[in-house]
C-alpha positions as CSV (number, residue, x, y, z in Angstrom):
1,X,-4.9,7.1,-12.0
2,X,-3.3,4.2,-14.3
3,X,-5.8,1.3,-15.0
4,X,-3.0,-0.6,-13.1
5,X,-2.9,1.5,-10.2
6,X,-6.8,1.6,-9.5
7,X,-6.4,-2.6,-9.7
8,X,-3.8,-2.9,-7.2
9,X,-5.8,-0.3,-4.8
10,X,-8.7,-2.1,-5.3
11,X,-7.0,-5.0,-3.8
12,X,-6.2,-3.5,-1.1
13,X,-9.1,-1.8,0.1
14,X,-11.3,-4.3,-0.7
15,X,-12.7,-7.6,1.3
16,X,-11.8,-10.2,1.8
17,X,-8.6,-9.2,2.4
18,X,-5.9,-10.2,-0.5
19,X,-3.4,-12.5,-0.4
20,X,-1.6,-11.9,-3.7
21,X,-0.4,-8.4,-4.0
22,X,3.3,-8.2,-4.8
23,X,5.4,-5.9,-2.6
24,X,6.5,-3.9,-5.9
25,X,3.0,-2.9,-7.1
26,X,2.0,-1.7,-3.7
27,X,5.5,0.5,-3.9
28,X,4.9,1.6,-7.5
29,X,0.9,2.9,-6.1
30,X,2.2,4.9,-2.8
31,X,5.2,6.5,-5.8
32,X,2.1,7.3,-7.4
33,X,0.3,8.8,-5.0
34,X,2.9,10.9,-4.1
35,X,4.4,9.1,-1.2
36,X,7.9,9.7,0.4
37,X,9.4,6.4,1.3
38,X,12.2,5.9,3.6
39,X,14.2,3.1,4.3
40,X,13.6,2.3,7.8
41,X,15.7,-0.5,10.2
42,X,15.3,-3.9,8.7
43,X,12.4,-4.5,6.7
44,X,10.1,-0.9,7.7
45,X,10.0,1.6,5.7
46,X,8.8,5.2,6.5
47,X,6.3,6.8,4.0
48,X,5.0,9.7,4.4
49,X,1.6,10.6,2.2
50,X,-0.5,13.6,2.7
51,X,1.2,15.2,5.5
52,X,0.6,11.6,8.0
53,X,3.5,9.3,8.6
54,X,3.4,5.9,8.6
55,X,5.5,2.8,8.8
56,X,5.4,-0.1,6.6
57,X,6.9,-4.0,6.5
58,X,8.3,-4.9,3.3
59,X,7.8,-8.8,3.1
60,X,11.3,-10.8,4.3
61,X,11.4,-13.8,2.3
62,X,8.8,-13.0,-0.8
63,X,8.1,-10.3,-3.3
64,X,4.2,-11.2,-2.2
65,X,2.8,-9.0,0.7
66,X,0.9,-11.2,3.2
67,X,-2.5,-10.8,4.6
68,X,-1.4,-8.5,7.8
69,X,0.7,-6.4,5.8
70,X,-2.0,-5.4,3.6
71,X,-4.3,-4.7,6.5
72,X,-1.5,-2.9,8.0
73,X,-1.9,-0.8,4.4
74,X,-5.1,-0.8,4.2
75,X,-5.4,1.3,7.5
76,X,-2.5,3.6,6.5
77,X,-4.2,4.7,3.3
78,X,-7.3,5.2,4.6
79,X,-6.1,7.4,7.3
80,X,-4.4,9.4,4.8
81,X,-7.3,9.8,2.7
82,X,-6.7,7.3,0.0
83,X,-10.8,6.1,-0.9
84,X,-12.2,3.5,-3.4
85,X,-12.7,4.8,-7.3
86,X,-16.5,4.1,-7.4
87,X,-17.2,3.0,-11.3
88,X,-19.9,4.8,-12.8
């Protein structure tokens, strides 16, 4: 994984919960990982990663993904599998 990439999931999985991730670095990390994403009605978007499908909000009036939304990530990639790089 990209120096870049490890940041931005970082971020997300870590505490307190971020509130400045923008909504295209979260959608360049999930390409990364491999995810299928769908455009859904509106602002969702279907992703599939790792054989589990989940639904995501892009943000309405900002590139800049708000607190919920990352939770709302958060949980997704965990279910899927997606875990913290530990640094040695």
């Amino acid at each position: 994984m990209s120096h870049k990439h490890d940041r931005i999931l970082q971020s997300i999985l870590e505490e307190p919960v971020s509130g400045n991730i923008h909504w295209r670095e979260v959608e360049s990390l999930l390409q990364h990982l491999g995810a299928d994403i769908e455009p859904g009605h509106g602002a969702r978007l279907k992703v599939l990663l790792n054989g589990v499908e989940g639904t995501l909000h892009r943000p309405h009036h900002s590139g800049v993904c708000s607190k919920q939304e990352i939770r709302h990530l958060r949980d997704y990639l965990l279910r899927v599998g997606v875990r913290k790089v530990e640094s040695p």
